[in-house]
Structures are given as structure tokens and as C-alpha cells.
Biopython code that builds the backbone (N, CA, C, O; Angstrom):
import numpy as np
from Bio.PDB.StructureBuilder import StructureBuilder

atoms = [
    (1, "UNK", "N", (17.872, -25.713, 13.885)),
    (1, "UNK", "CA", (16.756, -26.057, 13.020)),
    (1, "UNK", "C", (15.999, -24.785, 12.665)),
    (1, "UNK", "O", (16.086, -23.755, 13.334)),
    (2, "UNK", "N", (15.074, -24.950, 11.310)),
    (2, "UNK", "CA", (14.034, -23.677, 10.614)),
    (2, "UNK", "C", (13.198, -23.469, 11.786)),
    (2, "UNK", "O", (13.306, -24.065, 12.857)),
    (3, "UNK", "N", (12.281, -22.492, 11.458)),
    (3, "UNK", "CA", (11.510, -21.569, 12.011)),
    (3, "UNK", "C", (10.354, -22.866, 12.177)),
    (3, "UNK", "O", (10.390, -23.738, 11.308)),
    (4, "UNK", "N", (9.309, -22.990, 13.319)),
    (4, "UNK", "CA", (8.500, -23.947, 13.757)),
    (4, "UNK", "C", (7.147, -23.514, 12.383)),
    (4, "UNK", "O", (6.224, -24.259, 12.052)),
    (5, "UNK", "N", (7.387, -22.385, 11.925)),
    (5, "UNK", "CA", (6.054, -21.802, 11.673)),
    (5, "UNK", "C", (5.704, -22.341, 9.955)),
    (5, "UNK", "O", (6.564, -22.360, 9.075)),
    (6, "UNK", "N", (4.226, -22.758, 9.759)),
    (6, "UNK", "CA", (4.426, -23.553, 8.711)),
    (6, "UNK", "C", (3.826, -22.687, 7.316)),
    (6, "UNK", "O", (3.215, -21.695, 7.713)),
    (7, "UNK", "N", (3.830, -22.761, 6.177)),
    (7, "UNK", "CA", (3.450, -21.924, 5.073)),
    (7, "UNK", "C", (2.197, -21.413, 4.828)),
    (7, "UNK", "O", (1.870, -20.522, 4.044)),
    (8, "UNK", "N", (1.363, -22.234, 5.771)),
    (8, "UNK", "CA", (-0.189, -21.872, 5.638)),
    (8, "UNK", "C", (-0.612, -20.683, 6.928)),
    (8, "UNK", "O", (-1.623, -19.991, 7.051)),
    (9, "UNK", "N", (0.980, -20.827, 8.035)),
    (9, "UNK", "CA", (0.796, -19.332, 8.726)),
    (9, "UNK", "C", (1.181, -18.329, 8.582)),
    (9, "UNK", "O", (0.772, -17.307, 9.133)),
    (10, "UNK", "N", (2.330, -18.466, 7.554)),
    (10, "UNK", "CA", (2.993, -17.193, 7.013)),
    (10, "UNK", "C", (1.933, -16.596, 6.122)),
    (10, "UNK", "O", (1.873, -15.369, 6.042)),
    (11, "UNK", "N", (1.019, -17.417, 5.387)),
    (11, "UNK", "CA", (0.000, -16.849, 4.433)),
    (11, "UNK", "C", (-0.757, -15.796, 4.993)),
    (11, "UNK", "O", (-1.157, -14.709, 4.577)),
    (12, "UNK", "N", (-0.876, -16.694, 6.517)),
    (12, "UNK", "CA", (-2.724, -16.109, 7.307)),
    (12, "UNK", "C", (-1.536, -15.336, 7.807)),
    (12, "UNK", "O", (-2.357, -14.425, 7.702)),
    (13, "UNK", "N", (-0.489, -14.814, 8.221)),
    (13, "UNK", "CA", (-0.020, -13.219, 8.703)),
    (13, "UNK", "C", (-0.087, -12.209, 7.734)),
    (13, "UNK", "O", (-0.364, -11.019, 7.879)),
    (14, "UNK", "N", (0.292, -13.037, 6.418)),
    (14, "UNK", "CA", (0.739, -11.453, 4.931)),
    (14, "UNK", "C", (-1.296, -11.354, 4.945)),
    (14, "UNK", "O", (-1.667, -10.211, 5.209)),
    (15, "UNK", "N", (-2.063, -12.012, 4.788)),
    (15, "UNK", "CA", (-3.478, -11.839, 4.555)),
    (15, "UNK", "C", (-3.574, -10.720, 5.793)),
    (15, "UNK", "O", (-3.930, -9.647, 5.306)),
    (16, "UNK", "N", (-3.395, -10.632, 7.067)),
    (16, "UNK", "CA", (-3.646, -9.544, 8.011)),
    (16, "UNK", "C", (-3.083, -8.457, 7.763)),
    (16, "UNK", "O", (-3.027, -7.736, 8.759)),
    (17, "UNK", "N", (-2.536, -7.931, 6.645)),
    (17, "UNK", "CA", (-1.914, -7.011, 6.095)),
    (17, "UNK", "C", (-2.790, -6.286, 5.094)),
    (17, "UNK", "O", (-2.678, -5.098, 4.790)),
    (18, "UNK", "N", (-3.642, -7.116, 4.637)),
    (18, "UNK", "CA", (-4.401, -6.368, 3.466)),
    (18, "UNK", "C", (-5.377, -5.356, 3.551)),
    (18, "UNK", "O", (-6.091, -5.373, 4.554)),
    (19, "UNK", "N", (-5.536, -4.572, 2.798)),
    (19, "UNK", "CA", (-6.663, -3.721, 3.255)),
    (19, "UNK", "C", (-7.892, -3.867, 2.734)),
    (19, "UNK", "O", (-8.133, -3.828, 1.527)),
    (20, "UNK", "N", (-8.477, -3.990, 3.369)),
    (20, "UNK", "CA", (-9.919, -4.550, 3.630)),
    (20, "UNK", "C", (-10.888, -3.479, 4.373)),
    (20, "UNK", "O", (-10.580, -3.019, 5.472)),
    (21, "UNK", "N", (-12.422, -3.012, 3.502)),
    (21, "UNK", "CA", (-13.289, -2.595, 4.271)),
    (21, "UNK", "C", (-14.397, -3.862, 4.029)),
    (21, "UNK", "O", (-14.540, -4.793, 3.237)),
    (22, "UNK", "N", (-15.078, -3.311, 5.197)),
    (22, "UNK", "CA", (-16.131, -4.065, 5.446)),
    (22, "UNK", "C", (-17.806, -3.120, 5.302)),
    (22, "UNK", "O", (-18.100, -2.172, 6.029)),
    (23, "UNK", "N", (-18.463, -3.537, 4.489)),
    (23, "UNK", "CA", (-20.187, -3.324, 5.084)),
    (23, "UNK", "C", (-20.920, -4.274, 5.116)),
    (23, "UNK", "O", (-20.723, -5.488, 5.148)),
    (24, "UNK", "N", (-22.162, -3.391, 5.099)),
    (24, "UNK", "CA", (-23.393, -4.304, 5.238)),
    (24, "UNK", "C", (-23.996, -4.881, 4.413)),
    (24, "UNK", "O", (-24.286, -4.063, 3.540)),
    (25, "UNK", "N", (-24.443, -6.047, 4.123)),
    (25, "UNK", "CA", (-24.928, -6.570, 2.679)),
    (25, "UNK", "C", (-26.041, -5.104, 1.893)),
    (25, "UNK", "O", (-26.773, -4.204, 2.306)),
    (26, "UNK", "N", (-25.739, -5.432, 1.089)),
    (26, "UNK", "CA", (-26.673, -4.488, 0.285)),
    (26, "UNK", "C", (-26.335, -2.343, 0.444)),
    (26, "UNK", "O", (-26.947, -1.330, 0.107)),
    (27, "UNK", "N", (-25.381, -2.580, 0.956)),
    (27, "UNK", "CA", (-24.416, -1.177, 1.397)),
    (27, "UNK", "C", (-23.376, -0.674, 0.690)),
    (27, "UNK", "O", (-22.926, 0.469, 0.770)),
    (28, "UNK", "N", (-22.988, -1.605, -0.042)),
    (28, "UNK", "CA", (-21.793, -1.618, -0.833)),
    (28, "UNK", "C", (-21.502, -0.080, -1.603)),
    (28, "UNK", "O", (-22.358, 0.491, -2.278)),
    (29, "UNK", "N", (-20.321, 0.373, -1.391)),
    (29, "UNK", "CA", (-20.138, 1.760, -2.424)),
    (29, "UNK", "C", (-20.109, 1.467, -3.461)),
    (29, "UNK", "O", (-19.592, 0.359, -3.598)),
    (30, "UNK", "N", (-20.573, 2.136, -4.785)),
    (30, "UNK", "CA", (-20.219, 2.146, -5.713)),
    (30, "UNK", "C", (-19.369, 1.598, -6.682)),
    (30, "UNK", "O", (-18.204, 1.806, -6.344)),
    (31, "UNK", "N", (-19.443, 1.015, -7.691)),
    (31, "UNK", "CA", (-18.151, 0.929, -8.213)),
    (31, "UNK", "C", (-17.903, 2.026, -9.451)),
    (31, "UNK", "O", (-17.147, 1.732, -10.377)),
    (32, "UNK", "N", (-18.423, 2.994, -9.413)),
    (32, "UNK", "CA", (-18.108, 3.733, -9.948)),
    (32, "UNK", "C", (-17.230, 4.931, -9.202)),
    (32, "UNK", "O", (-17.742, 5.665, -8.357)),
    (33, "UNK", "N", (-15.421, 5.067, -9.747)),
    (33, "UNK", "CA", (-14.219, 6.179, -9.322)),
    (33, "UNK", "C", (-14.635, 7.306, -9.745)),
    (33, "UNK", "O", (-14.250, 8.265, -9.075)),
    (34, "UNK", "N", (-15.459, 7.590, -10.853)),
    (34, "UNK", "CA", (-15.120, 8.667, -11.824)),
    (34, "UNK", "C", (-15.284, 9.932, -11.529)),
    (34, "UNK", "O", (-14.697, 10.838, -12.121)),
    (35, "UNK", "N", (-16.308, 10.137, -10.342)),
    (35, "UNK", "CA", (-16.690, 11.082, -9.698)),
    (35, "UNK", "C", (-15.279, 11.746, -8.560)),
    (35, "UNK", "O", (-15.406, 12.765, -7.882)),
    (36, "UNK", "N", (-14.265, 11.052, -8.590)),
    (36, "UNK", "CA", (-13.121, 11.121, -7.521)),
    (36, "UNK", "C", (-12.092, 10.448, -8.067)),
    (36, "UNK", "O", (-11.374, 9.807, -7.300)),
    (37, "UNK", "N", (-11.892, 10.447, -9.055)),
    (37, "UNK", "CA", (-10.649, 9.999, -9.954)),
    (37, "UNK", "C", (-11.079, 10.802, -11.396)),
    (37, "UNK", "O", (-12.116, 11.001, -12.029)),
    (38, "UNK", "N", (-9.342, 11.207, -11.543)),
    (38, "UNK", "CA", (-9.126, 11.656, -12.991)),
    (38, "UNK", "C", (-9.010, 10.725, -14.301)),
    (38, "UNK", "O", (-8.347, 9.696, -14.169)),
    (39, "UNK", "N", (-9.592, 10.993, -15.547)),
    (39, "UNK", "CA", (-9.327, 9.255, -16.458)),
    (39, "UNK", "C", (-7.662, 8.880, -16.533)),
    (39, "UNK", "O", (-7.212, 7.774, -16.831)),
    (40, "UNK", "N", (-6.817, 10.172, -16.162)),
    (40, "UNK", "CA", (-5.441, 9.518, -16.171)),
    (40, "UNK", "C", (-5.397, 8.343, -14.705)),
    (40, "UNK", "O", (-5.323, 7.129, -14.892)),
    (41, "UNK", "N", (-5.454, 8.927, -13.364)),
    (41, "UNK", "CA", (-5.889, 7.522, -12.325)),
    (41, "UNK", "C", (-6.461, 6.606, -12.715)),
    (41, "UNK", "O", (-6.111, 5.553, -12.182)),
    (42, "UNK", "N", (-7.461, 6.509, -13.671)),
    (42, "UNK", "CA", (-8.137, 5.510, -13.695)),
    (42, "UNK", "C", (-7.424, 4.770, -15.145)),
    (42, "UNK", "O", (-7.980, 3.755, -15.565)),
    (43, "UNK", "N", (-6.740, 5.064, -15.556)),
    (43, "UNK", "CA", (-6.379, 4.468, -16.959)),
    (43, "UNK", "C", (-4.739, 3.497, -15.605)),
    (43, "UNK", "O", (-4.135, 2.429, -15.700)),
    (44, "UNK", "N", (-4.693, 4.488, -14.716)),
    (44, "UNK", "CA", (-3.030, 3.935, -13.875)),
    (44, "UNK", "C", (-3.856, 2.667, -13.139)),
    (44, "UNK", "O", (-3.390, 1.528, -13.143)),
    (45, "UNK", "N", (-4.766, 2.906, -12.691)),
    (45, "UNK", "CA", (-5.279, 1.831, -12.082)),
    (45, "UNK", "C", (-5.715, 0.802, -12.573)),
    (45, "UNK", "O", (-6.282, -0.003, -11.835)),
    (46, "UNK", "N", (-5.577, 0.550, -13.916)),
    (46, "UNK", "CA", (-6.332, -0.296, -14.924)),
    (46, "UNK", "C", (-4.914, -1.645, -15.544)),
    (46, "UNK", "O", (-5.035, -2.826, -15.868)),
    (47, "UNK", "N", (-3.472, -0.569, -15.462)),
    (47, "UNK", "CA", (-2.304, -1.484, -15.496)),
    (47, "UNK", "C", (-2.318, -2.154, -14.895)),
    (47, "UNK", "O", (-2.932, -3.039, -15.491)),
    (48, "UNK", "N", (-1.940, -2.691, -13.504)),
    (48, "UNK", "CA", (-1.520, -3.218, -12.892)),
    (48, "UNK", "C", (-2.555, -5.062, -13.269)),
    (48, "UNK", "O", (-2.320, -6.246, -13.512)),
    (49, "UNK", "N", (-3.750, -4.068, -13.066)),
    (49, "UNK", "CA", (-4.486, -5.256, -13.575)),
    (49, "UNK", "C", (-4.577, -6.452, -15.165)),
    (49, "UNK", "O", (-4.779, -7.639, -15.426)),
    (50, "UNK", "N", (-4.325, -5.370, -15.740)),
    (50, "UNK", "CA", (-4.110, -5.736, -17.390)),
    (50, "UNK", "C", (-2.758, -6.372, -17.509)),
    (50, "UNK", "O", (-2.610, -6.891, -18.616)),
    (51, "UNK", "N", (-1.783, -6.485, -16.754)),
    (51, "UNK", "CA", (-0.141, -6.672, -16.757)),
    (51, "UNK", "C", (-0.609, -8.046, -15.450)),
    (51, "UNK", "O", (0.172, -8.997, -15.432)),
    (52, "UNK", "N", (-1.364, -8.082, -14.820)),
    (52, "UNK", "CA", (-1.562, -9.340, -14.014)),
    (52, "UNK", "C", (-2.449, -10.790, -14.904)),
    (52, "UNK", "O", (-2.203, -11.983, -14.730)),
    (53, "UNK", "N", (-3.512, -10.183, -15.861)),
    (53, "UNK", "CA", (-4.202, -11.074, -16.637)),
    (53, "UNK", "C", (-3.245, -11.957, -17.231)),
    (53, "UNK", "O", (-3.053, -13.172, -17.183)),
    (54, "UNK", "N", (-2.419, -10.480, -18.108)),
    (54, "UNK", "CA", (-1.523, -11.093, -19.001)),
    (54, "UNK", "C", (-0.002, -12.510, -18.228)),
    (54, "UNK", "O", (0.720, -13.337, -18.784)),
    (55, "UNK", "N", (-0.106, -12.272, -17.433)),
    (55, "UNK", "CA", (0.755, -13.333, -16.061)),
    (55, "UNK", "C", (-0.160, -14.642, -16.272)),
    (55, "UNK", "O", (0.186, -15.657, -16.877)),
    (56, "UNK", "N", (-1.333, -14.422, -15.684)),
    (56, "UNK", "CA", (-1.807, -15.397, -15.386)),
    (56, "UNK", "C", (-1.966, -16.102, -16.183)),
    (56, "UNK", "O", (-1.690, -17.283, -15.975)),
    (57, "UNK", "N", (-2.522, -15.654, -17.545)),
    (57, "UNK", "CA", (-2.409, -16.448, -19.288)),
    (57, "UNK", "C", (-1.296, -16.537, -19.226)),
    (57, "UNK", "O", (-0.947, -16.383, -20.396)),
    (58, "UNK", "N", (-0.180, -16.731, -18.477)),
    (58, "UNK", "CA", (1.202, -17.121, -19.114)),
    (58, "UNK", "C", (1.369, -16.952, -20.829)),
    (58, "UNK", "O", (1.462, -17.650, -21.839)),
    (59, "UNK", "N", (1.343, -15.675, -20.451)),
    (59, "UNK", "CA", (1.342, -14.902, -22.322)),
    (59, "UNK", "C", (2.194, -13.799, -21.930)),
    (59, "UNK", "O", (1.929, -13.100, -20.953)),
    (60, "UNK", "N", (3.338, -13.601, -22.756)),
    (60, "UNK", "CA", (4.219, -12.421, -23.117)),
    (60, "UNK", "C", (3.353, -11.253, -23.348)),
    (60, "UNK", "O", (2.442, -11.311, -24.174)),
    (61, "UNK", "N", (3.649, -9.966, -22.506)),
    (61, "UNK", "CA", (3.234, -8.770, -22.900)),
    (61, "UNK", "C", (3.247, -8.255, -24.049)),
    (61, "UNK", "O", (4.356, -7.929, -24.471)),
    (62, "UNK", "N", (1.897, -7.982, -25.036)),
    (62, "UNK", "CA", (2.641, -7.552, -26.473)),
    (62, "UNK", "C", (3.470, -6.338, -26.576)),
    (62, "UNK", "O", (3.548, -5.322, -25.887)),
    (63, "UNK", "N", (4.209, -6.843, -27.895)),
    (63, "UNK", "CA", (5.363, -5.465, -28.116)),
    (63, "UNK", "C", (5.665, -4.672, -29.244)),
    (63, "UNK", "O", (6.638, -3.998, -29.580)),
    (64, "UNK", "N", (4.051, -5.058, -29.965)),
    (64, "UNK", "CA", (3.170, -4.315, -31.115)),
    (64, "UNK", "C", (3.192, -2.974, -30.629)),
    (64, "UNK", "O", (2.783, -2.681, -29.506)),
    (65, "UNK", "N", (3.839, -1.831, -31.764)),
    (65, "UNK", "CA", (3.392, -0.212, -32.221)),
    (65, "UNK", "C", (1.759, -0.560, -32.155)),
    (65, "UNK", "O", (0.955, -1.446, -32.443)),
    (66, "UNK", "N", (1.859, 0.955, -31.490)),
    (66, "UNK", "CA", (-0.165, 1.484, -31.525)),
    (66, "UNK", "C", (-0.169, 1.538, -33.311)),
    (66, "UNK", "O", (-1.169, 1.428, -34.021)),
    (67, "UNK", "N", (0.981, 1.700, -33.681)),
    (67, "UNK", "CA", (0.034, 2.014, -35.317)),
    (67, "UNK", "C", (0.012, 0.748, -36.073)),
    (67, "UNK", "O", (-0.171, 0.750, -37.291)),
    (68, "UNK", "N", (0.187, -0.307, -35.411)),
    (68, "UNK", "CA", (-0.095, -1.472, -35.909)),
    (68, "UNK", "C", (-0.833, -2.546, -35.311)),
    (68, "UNK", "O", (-0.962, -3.750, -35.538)),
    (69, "UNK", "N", (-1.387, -1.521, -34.267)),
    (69, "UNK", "CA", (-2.152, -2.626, -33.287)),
    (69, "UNK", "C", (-3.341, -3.512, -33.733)),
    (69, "UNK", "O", (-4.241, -2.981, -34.384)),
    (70, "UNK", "N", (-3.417, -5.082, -33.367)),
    (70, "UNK", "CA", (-4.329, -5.602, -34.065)),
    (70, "UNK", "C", (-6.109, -5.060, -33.377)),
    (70, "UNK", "O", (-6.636, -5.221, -32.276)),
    (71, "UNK", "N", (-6.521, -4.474, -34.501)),
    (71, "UNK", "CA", (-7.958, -4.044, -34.214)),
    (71, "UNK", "C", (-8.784, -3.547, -35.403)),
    (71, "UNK", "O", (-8.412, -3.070, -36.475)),
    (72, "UNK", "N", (-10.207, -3.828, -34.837)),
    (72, "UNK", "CA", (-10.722, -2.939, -36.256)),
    (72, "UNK", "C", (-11.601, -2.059, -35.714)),
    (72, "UNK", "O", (-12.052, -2.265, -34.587)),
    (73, "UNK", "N", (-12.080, -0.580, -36.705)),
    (73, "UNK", "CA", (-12.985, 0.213, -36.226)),
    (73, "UNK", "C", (-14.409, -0.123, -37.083)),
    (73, "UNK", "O", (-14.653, -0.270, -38.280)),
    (74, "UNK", "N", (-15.070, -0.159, -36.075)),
    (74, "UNK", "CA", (-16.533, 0.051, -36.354)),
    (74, "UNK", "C", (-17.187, 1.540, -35.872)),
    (74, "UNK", "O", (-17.093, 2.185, -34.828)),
    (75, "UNK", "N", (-17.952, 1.783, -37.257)),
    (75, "UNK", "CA", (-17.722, 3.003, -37.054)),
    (75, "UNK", "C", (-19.674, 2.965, -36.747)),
    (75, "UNK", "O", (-20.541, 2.265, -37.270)),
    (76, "UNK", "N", (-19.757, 4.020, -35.714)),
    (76, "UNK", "CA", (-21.496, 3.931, -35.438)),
    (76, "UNK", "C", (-22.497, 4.373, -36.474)),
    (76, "UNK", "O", (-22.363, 5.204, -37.372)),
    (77, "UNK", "N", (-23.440, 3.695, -36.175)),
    (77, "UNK", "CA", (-24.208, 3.499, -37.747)),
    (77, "UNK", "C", (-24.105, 2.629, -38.579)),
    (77, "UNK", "O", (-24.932, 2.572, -39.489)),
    (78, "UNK", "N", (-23.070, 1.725, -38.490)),
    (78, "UNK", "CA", (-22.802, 0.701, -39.281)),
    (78, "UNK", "C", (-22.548, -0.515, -38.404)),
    (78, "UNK", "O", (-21.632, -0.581, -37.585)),
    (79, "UNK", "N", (-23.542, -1.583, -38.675)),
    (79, "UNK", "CA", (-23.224, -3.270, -37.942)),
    (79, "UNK", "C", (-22.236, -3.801, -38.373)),
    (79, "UNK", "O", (-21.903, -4.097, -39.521)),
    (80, "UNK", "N", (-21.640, -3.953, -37.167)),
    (80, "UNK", "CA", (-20.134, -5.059, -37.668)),
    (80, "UNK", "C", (-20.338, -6.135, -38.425)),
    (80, "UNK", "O", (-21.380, -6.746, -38.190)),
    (81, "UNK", "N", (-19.696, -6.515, -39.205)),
    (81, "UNK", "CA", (-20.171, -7.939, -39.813)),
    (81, "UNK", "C", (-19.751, -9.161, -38.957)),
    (81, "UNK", "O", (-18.802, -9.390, -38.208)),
    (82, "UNK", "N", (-20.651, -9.732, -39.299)),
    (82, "UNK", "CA", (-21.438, -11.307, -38.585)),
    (82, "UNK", "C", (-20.175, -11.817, -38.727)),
    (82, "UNK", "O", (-20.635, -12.815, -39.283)),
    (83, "UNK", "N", (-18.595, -12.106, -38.725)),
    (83, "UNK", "CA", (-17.683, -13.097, -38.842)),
    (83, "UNK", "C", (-17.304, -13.379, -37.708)),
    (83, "UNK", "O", (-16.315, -14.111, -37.686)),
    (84, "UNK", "N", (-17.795, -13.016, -36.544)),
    (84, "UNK", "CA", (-17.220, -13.793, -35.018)),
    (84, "UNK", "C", (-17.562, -15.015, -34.843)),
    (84, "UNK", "O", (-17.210, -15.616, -33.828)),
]
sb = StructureBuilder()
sb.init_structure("model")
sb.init_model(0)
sb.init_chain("A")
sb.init_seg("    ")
for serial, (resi, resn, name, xyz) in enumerate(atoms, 1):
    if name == "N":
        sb.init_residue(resn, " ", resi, " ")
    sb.init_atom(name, np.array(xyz, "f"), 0.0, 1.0, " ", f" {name:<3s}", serial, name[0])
structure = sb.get_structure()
């Protein structure tokens, strides 16, 4: 017969794996990297997350050219127009 051990303990072992700090309420570091990260780290650290959203929307990664990417520029000094 399978292993005695049931899916809600295999969870609580991979969870004792994670890395985790701890403080004190109102102690919290920063969330600002920028001071200790380069914008290339911080643009690498920004995938993983942007490639997980896109999962969770069960939405295909787009596979749009930058020179056709859907966007518009607003340029400063000028109010976007009211069509949202």
C-alpha cells in the first residue's frame, strides 16, 4: 500500500522550505531594492511575477513585436483624453 502521509502534510513539509523572515510589527524593511539592486535585477525580478499573473488569468503570453505593442503615449503637459 501508498505512503500513510496525506496531501495536506506534504503541503505543511514543502511550506517549511520557504524562506521566510520575520519582524516586529511596524519594523518592516523597506520595500524599496533600488538602493541594492541594479534596474537590470529589478526589471529580472519583475518576470517571474508578470509570467505568473499572466497563468493565473489563464491568458496566453502575448507574442506582439515592441513595435506594435498595444499602447499609447501621453506626452507630459498634455491630459489624456477622458475615453476610459
Amino acid at each position: 500500500m501508498g505512503s500513510d502521509a496525506r496531501p495536506t502534510d506534504k503541503k505543511a513539509a514543502d511550506r517549511a522550505h520557504w524562506p521566510i523572515a520575520q519582524f516586529p510589527l511596524g519594523e518592516e524593511p523597506d520595500d524599496d531594492v533600488s538602493a541594492h539592486t541594479t534596474p537590470a535585477e529589478r526589471i529580472a525580478m519583475m518576470w517571474p511575477l508578470a509570467e505568473s499573473a499572466w497563468k493565473v488569468a489563464r491568458r496566453p503570453l502575448p507574442t506582439y513585436d515592441r513595435r506594435v505593442i498595444p499602447a499609447r503615449l501621453f506626452r507630459a503637459g498634455n491630459p489624456p483624453p477622458d475615453d476610459e
